[in-house]
C-alpha positions in Angstrom: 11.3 -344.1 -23.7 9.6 -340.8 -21.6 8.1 -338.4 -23.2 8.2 -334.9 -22.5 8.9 -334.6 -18.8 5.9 -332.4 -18.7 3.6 -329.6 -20.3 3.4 -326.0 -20.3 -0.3 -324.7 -19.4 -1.1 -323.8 -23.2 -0.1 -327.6 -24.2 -2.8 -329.2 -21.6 -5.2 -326.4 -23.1 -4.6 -327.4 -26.5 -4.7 -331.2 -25.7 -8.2 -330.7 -24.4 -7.3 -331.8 -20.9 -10.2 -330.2 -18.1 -7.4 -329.7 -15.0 -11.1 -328.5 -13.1 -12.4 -331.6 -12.6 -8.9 -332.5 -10.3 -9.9 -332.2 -6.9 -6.8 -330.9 -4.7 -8.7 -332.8 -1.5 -6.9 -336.4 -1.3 -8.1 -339.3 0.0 -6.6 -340.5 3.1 -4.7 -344.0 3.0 -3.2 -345.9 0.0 -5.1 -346.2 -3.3 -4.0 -346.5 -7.1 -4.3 -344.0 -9.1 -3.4 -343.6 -13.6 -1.1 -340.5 -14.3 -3.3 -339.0 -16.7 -0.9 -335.8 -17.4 1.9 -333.6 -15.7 1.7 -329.9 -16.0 4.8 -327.4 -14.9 3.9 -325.5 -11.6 5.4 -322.4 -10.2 7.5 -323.9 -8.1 6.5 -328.1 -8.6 5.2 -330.6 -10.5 1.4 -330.9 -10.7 0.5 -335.0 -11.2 -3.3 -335.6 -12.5 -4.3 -338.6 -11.4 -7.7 -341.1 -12.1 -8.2 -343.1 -8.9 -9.3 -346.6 -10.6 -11.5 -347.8 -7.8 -14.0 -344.6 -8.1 -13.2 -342.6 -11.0 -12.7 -339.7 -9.5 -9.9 -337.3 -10.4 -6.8 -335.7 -8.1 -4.3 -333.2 -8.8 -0.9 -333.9 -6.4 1.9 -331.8 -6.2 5.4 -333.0 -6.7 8.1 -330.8 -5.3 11.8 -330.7 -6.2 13.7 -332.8 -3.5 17.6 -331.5 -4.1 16.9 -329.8 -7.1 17.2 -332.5 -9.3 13.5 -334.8 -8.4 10.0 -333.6 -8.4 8.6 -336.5 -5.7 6.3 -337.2 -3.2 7.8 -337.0 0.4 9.5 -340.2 0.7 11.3 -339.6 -2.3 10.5 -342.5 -4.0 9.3 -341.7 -7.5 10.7 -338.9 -10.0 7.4 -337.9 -11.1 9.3 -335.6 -13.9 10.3 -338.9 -15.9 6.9 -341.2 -15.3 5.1 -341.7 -18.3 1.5 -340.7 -18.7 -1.0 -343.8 -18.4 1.5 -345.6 -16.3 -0.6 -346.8 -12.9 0.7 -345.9 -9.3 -0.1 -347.0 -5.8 -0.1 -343.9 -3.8 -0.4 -342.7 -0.2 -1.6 -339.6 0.8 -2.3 -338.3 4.0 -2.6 -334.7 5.9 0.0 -332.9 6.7 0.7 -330.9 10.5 -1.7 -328.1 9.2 -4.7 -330.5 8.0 -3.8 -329.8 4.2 -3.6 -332.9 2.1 -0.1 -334.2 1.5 1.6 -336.7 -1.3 3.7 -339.3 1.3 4.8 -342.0 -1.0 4.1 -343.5 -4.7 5.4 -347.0 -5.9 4.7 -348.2 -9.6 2.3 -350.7 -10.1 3.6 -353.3 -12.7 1.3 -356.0 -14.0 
């Protein structure tokens, strides 16, 4: 069962979740990464990942693809219904403006 699709900004506050120590820069290529939490955006999905090989932290935005999914560009994942903890291989690259972009995400089950 999911949990909450994801929290408002005052529920990762009072959860004790640090969203500054996300970097926004992604690595390029494929790693795997744990969902740690999901917070509502403005207009998307903000994912807060741990990448396992270094430790180090990434925020990813998920954007709604037909109003209905919040996913990475290839459309592969509804991020809105993924359950915190659950581990992800993901591949980010840049996009046409050198900004860092979310191109794909599979679930890693072991």
């Amino acid at each position: 069962m999911h949990q909450k699709r994801a929290l408002t900004r005052a529920q990762v506050e009072e959860a004790g979740f640090r969203r500054g120590e996300y970097s926004d820069d992604l690595p390029e290529g494929t790693w795997r990464g744990r969902l740690d939490f999901k917070k509502w955006g403005r207009r998307c999905l903000l994912c807060y990942f741990t990448e396992l090989a270094t430790g180090k932290k990434y925020r990813i935005a998920a954007f709604r693809e037909d109003d209905k999914r919040y996913t990475p560009r290839d459309g592969s994942v509804d991020f809105s219904y993924t359950d915190p903890g659950a581990i992800f291989e993901l591949t980010t690259g840049r996009n046409t403006k050198g900004r860092s972009a979310w191109l794909g995400a599979a679930e890693v089950v072991e």
